[in-house]
C-alpha positions in Angstrom: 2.4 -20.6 -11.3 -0.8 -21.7 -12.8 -2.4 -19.5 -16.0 -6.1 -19.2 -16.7 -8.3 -17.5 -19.3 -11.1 -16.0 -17.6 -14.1 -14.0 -19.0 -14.9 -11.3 -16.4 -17.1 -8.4 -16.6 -16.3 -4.9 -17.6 -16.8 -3.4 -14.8 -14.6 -5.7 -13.4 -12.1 -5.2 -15.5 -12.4 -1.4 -15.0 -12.0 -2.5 -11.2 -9.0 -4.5 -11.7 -7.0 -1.4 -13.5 -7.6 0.5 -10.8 -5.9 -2.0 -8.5 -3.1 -1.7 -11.1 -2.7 1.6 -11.1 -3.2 2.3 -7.3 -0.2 0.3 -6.5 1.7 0.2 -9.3 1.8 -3.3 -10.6 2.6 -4.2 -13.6 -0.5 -6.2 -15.4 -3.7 -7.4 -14.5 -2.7 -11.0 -12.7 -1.1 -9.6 -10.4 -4.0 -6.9 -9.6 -6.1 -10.2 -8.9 -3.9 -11.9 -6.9 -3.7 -8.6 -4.7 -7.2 -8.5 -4.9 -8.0 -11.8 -3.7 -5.2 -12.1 -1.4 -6.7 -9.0 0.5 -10.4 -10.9 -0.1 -9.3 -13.8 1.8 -7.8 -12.2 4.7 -10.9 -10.9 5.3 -12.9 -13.8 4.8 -10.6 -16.3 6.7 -9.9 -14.0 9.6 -13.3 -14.8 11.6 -12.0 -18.5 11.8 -9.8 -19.2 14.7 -6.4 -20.8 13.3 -5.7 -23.9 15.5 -2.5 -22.5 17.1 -4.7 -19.8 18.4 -7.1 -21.8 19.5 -4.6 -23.8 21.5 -3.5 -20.5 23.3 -6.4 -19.4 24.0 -7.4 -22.7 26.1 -4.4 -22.2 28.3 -5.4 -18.3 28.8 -8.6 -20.1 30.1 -7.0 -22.4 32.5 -4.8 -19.8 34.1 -6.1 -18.0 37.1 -6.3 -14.4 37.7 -5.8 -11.9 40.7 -8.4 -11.3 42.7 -8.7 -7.7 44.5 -11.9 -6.2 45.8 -11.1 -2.6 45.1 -9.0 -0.8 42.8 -7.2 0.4 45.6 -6.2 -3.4 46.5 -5.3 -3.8 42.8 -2.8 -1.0 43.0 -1.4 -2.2 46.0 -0.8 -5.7 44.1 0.6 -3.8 40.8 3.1 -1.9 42.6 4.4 -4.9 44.9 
């Protein structure tokens, strides 16, 4: 585990025992790592992992049903 002094704002700080108290953890490292962890989730979701990627590019080569009506479609579900 790495350790690091940090200088952070109050209002931070104020921020960071709310985290702690919210969800019970027991000191301020591990409100930041919640905090951050949740952060990054966010910030790395809009990028496509590669695995996903990858399945998405067969979705794209596979073809679909084609039905004129729903009526047709039903007839294809059921069958």
């Amino acid at each position: 585990m790495v350790q690091a002094m940090i200088e952070i704002p109050e209002e931070v700080n104020q921020i960071l025992n709310i985290v702690k108290a919210k969800y019970n953890l027991k000191d301020k490292s591990e409100a930041i790592a919640r905090v951050v962890a949740e952060y990054g989730v966010e910030m790395l979701e809009p990028e496509l992992r590669p695995e996903y990627v990858e399945k998405l590019k067969k979705l794209e080569k596979e073809k679909g049903i084609s039905f004129k009506n729903i009526a047709e479609l039903r007839k294809i579900i059921e069958a």
